[in-house]
C-alpha positions as CSV (number, residue, x, y, z in Angstrom):
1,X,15.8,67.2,5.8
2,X,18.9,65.6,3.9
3,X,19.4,66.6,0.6
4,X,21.5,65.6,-2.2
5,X,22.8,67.3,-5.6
6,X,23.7,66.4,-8.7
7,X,23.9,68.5,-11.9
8,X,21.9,71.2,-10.6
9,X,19.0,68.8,-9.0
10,X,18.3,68.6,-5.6
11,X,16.8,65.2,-4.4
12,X,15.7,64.7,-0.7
13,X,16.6,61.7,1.2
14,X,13.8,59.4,2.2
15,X,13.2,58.6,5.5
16,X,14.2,55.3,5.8
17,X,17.4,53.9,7.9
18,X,18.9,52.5,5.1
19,X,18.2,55.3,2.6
20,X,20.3,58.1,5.2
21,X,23.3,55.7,5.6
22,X,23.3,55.2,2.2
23,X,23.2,58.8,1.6
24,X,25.9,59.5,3.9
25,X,27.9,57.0,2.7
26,X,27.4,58.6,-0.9
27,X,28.6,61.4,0.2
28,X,32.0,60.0,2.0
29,X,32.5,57.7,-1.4
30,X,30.8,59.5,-4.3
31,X,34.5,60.6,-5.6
32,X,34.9,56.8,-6.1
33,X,32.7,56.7,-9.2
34,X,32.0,58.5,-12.5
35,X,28.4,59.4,-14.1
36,X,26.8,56.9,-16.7
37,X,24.3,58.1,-19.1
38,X,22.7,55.3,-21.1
39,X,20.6,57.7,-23.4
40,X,21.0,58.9,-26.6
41,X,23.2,56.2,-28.2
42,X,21.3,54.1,-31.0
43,X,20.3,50.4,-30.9
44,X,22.7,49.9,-33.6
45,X,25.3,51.6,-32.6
46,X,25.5,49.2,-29.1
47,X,25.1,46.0,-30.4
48,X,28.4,47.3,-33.5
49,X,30.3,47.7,-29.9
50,X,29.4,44.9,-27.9
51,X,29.6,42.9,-31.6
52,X,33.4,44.0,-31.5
53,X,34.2,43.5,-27.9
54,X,32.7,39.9,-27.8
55,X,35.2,38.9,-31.1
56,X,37.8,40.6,-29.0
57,X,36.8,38.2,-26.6
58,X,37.8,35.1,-28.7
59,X,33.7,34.2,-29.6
60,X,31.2,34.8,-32.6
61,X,28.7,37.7,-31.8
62,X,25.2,36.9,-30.6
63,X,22.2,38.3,-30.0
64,X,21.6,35.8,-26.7
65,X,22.8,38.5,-23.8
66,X,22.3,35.9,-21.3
67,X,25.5,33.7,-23.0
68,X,27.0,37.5,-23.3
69,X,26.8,37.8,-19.3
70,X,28.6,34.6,-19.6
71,X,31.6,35.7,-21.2
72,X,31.9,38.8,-19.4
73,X,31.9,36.2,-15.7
74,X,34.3,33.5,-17.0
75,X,37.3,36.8,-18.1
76,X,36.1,38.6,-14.7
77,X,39.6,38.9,-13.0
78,X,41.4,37.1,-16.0
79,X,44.2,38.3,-18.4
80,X,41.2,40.5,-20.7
81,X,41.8,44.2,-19.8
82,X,39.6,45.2,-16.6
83,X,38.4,48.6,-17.9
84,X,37.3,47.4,-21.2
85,X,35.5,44.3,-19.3
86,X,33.8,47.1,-17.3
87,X,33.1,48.8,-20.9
88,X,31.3,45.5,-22.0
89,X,29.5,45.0,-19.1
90,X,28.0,48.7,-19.1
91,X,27.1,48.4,-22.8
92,X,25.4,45.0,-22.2
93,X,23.0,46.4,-19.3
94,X,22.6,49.8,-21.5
95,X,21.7,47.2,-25.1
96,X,19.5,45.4,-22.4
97,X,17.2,48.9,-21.2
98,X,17.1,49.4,-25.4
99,X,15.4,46.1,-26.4
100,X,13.4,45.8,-23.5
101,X,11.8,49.3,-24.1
102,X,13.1,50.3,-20.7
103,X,13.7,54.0,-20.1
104,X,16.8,55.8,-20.1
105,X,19.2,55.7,-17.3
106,X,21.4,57.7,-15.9
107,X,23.4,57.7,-12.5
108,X,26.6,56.9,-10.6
109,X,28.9,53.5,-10.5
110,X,30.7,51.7,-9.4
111,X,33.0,52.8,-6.8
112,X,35.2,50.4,-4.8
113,X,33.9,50.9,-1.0
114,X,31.4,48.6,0.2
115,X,28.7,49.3,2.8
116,X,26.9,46.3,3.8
117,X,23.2,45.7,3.2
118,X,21.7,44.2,7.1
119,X,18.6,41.9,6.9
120,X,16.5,44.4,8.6
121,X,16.9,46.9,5.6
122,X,15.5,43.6,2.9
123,X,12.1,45.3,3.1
124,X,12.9,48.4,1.2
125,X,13.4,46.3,-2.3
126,X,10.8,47.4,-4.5
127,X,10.2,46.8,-8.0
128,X,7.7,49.6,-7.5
129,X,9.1,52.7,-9.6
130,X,8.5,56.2,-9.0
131,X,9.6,59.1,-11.7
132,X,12.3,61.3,-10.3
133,X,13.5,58.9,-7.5
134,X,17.0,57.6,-6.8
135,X,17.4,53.2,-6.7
136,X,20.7,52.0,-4.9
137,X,22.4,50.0,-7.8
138,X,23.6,46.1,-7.6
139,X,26.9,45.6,-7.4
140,X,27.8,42.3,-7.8
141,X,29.5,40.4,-11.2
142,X,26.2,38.3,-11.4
143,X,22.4,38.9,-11.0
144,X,19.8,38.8,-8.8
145,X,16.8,37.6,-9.4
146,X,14.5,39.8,-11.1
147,X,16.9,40.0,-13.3
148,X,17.2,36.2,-14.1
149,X,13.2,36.2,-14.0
150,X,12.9,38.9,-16.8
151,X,16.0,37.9,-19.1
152,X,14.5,33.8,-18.6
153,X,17.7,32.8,-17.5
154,X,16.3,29.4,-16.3
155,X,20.1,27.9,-17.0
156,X,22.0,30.2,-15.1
157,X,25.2,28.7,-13.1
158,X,24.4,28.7,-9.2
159,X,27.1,30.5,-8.5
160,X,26.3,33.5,-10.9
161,X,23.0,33.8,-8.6
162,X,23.9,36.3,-6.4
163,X,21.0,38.1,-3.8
164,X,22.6,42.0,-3.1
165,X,24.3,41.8,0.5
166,X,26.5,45.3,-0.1
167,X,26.5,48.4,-2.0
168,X,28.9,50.8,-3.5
169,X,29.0,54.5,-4.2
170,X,26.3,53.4,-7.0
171,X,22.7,54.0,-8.2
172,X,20.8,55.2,-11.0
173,X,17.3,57.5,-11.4
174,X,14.3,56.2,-12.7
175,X,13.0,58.1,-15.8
176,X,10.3,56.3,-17.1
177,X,6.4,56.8,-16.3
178,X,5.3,55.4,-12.3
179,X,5.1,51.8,-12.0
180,X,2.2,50.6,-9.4
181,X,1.5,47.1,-7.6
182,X,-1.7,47.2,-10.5
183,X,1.5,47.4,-13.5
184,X,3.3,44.4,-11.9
185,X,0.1,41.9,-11.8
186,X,0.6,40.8,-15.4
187,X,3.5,39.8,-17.3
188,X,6.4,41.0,-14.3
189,X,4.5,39.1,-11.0
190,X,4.1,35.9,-13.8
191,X,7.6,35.7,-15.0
192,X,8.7,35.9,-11.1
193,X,6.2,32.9,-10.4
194,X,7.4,31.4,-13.2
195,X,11.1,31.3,-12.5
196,X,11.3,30.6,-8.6
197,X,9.3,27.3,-9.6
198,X,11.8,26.5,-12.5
199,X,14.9,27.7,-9.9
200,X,13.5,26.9,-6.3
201,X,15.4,23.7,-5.3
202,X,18.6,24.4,-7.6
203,X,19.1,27.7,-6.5
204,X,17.8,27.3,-2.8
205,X,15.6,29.7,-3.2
206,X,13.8,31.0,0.1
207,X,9.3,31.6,-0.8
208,X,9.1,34.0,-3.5
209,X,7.7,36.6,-0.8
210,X,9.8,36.7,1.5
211,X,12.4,39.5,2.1
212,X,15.4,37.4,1.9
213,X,14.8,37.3,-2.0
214,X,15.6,40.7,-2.3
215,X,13.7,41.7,-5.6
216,X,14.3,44.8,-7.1
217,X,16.3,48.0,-5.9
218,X,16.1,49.9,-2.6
219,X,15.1,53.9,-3.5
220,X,17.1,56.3,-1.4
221,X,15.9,59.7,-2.5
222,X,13.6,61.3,-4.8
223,X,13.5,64.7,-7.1
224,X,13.0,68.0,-5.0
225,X,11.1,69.9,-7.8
226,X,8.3,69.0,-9.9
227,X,10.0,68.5,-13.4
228,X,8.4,66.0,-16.3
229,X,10.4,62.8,-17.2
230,X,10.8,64.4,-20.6
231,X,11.9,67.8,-19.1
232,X,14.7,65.9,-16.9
233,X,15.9,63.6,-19.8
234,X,16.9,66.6,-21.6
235,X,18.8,68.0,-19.1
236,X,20.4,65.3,-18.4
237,X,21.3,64.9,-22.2
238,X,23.0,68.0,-21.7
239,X,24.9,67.4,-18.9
240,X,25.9,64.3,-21.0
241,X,27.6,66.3,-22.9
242,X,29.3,68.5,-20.6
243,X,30.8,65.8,-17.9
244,X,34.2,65.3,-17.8
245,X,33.8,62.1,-15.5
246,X,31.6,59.7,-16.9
247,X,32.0,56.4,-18.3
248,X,33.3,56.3,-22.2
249,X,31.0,53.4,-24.1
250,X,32.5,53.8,-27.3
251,X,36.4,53.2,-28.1
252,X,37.5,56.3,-29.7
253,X,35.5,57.9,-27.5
254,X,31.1,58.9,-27.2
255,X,29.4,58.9,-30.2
């Protein structure tokens, strides 16, 4: 059995091909990336920061993250300092898991090796969620489309529609309560339906079940020991505020 660790929690490997190379490949790149810990920061005190980076940007703030994503594309690779365009985008997707009543999030991003995702490993996405386990992250400066199909980004640019063909030194934990196949036949199966119609023909979309869509995240490992979602969250609060290599949200430093 192949096991990973990461502030003093052992996760084991699933046994799937793409979940070992990934893990193997997290181990030859991991030094690549620093931690991210999107909990314990206030509502208010994200949107003050994205509020200040977007007039940095040249534009009036706005509460519309989908025109937000839009900056942060059109200054991708432009004259706009890279970190801090990294430091926008992180505080984006962390304001996004606030609103949205998602859990908190913690992980690993964003690395700079790639290892390509083949077609034979398009059967692992899942937008099924179990407490505990491990998600590959996506990489790419664009979304997929669960993404666009929650956020009802019906007037996204084609070209900022971008199915996950690689993957980096990247992923994050899932800390919220187990999400089933009965959880996603409401409002989540709906708003998928709902947006492949809308986005079928423009974005050349393949049917909305098969694997080349590529919804959700591919899990790679799960949590050794049996520990609450409240019990983990605290320690990894803790560790929060003990890592030396994590991703600074706030200029001047964490709150």
């Amino acid at each position: 059995m192949t096991t990973l660790n990461f502030n003093d929690l052992e996760f084991e490997v699933l046994d799937t091909i793409v979940a070992k190379r990934f893990a193997k490949f997290l181990k030859e790149h991991i030094h690549e990336s620093k931690e991210f810990y999107f909990m314990g920061d206030s509502e208010d005190q994200v949107l003050t920061e994205i509020d200040k980076m977007v007039y940095l940007l040249g534009h009036e703030p706005t509460r519309n993250m989908n025109k937000i994503h839009d900056y942060f594309a059109d200054h991708e690779g432009g004259n706009f300092d890279e970190p801090e365009m990294s430091r926008l985008n992180n505080l984006i997707h962390y304001y996004e898991l606030i609103v949205n009543g998602f859990p908190p999030r913690w992980g690993y991003m964003v690395g700079t090796t790639d290892m390509e995702i083949f077609p034979a490993d398009y059967n692992e996405f899942t937008l099924l969620r179990k407490p505990g386990w491990l998600y590959v992250n996506y990489p790419h400066v664009g979304k997929h489309f669960a993404e666009i199909a929650y956020s009802r980004d019906y007037e996204i640019a084609e070209h900022q529609y971008i199915p996950q063909n690689m993957c980096r030194p990247s992923f994050h934990i899932w800390l919220g309560e187990e999400i089933t196949p009965y959880h996603l036949e409401g409002n989540m199966n709906l708003l998928l339906a709902r947006a492949h119609k809308k986005l079928k023909d423009r974005l050349n979309l393949p049917d909305l079940d098969h694997p080349d869509m590529r919804i959700g995240y591919i899990p790679f490992a799960k949590l050794s020991d049996d520990i609450n979602t409240n019990e983990l969250t605290n320690h990894l609060l803790k560790c929060k505020r003990q890592s030396k290599n994590q991703w600074e949200l706030f200029d001047g430093g964490r709150q």
